[in-house]
C-alpha positions in Angstrom: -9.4 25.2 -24.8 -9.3 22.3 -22.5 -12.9 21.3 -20.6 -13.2 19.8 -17.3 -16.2 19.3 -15.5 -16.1 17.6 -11.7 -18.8 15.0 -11.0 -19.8 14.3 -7.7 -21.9 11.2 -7.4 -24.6 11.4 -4.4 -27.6 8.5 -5.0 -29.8 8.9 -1.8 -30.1 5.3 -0.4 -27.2 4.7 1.6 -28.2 1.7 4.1 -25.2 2.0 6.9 -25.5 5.8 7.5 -29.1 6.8 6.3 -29.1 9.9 4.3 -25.1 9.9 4.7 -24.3 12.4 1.9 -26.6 15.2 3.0 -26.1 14.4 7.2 -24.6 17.2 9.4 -21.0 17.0 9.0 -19.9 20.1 11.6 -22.1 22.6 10.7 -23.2 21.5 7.5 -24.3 19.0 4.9 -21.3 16.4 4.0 -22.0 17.2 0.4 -21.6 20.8 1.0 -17.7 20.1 1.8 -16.6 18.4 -1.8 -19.2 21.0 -3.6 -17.2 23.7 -2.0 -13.7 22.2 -2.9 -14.8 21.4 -6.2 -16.0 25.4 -6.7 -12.6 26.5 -4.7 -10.5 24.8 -6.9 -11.6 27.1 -10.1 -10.7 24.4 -13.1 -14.0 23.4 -13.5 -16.2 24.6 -16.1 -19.0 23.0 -13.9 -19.5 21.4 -11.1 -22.3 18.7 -11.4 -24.2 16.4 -8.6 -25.3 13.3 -9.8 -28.5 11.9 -8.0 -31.5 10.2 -7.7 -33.2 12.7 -4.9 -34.8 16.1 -5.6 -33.6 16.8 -1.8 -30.2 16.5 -2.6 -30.7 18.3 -5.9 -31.7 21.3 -4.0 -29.0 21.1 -1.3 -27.0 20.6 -3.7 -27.9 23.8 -5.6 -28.0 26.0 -2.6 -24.1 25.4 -2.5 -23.6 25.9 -6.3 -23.2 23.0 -7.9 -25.6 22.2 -10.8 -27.8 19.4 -11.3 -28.7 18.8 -15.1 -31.1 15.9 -14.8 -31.7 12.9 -11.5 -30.6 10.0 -12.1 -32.7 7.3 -12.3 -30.6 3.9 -13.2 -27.5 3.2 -11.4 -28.5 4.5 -7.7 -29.0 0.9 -6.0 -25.8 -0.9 -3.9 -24.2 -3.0 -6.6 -23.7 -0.2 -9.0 -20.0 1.1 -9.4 -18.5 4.3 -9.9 -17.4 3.9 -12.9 -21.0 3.1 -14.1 -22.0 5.8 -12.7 -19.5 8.0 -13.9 -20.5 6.7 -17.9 -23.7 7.3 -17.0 -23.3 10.7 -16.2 -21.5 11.8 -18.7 -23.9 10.6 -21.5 -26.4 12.3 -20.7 -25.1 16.1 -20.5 -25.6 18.5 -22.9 -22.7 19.6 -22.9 -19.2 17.7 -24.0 -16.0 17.4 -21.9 -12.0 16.9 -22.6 -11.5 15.5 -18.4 -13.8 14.6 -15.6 -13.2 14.8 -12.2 -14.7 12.3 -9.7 -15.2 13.7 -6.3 -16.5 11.5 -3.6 -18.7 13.0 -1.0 -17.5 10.7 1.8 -14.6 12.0 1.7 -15.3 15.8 3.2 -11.5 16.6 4.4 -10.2 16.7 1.0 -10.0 20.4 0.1 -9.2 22.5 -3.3 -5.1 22.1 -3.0 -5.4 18.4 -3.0 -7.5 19.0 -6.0 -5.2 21.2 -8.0 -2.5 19.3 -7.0 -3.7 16.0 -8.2 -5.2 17.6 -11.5 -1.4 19.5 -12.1 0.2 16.0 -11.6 -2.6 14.4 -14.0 -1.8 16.8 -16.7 1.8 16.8 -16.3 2.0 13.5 -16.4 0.2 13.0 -19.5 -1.6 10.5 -17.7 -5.1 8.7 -19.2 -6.8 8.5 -15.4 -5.2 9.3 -12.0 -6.3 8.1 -8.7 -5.4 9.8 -5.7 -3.7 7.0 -2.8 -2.5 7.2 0.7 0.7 5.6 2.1 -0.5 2.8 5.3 1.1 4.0 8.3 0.8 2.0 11.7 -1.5 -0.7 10.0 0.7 -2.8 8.6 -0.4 -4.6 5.5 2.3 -6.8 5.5 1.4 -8.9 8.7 -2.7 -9.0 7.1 -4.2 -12.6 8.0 -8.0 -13.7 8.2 -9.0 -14.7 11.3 -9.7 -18.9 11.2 -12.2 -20.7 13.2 -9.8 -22.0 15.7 -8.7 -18.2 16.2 -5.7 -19.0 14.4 -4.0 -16.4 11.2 -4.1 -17.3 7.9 -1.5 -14.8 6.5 -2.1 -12.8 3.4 1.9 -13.2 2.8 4.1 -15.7 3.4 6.8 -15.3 6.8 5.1 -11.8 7.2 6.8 -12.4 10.9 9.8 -12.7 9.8 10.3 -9.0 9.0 10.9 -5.9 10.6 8.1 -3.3 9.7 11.2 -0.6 9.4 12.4 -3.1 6.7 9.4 -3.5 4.9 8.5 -1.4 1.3 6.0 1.2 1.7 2.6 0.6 0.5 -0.1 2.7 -0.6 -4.4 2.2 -0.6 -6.3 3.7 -3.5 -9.0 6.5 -2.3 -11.8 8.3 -3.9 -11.1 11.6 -2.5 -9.9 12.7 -6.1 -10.1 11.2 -9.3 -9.2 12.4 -13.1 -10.1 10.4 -16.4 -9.8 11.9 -20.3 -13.3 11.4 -21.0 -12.1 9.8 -24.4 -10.1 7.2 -22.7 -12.5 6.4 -19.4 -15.0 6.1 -22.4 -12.9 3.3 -23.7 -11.8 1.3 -20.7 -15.3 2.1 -18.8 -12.7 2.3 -15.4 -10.1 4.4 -13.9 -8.4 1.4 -14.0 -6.4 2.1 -17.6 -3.4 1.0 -19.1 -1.9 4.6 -18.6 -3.6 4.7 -15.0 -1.4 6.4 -12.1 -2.0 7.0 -8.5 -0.9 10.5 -6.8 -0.5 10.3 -3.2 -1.8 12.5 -0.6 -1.3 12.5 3.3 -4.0 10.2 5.0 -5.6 13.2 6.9 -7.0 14.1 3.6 -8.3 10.6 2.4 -10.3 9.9 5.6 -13.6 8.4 4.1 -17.1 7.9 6.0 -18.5 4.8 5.3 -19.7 4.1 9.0 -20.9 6.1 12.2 -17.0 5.4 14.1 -15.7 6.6 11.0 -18.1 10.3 11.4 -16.4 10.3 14.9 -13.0 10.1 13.3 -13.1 12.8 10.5 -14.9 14.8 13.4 -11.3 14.5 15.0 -9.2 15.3 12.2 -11.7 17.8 11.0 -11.0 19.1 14.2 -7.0 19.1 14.3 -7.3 20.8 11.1 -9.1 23.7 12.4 -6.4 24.0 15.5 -3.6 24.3 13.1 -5.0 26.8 11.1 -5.8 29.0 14.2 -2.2 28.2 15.3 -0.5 29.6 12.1 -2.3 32.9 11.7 
């Protein structure tokens, strides 16, 4: 019998929004949003928090998740998820065929997108999948850094040249959803594998608060959603 277990990852010492993970998101704490999807999805043996803060330990609780053990190494700015993840996974008692990263910034991201991208990660026999969303009115194609003299330095060469109708479509990673075979994240220490692939997933869903305009903005999708749900019933 196969064993998944979703990690969510929720250290307490965010320095752009303070206390981001556990902030009012519309009613309730951001982490209660990717707990409850997590739960919802029902392919998780368990659903685990992994912090550094007893306060988020109990908030996190009062929603259902579990927290084994806080964290104590891996919670400052320059660690990465995938040391966290490792981390994590060591030290549970219990042993695991897949993981499932869940970022809490990224509340709009509900239980379909997570069946959906676990489907496509078993289906495709995959060793880690990432979710992605295709870039819509930001181009990528015409990117430049801004010079001195206020002039573009172009990412691409001729960018101009080009029709955004013409150009290929390209896609941005996001940690809204991620699955790894614990065997193989084990071996490359990174979602990043040789048999990595990317599901994608409509924008709406990958909107991710890093910022206080950002709050603003999932506020307004969050929103939309809501409108369209009352609409269809």
């Amino acid at each position: 019998m196969v064993r998944n277990v979703a990690i969510i990852p929720a250290r307490s010492g965010s320095k752009r929004i303070p206390n981001k993970n556990i902030m009012d998101f519309m009613g309730k704490p951001l982490i209660a949003y990717t707990i409850e999807a997590a739960l919802e999805s029902q392919i998780f043996d368990d659903v685990i928090v992994s912090t550094d803060s007893e306060k988020y330990a109990q908030i996190a609780v009062e929603y259902g998740a579990s927290v084994p053990f806080l964290r104590n190494k891996y919670s400052d700015d320059h660690s990465t998820l995938a040391e966290v993840m490792l981390y994590t996974i060591e030290n549970l008692d219990k042993s695991y065929d897949n993981f499932c990263s869940l970022q809490v910034s990224c509340p709009l991201r509900d239980f379909r997108i997570i069946r959906d991208a676990y489907s496509f990660f078993i289906k495709s026999e995959s060793s880690t999948v990432l979710t992605c969303f295709k870039f819509g009115f930001m181009n990528p194609w015409w990117a430049f850094k801004m010079q001195d003299n206020n002039r573009a330095d172009f990412l691409l060469s001729n960018p101009m040249q080009s029709r955004s109708q013409d150009n290929e479509d390209l896609y941005c990673p996001t940690g809204a959803v991620g699955f790894a075979k614990v065997s193989e994240f084990r071996k490359y220490k990174s979602f990043y594998s040789e048999n990595a692939k990317f599901f994608p997933i409509d924008w709406k869903y990958a909107v991710d608060i890093d910022n206080f305009e950002d709050i603003e903005f999932a506020a307004s999708v969050y929103n939309s959603f809501q409108r369209s749900e009352k609409f269809a019933k």
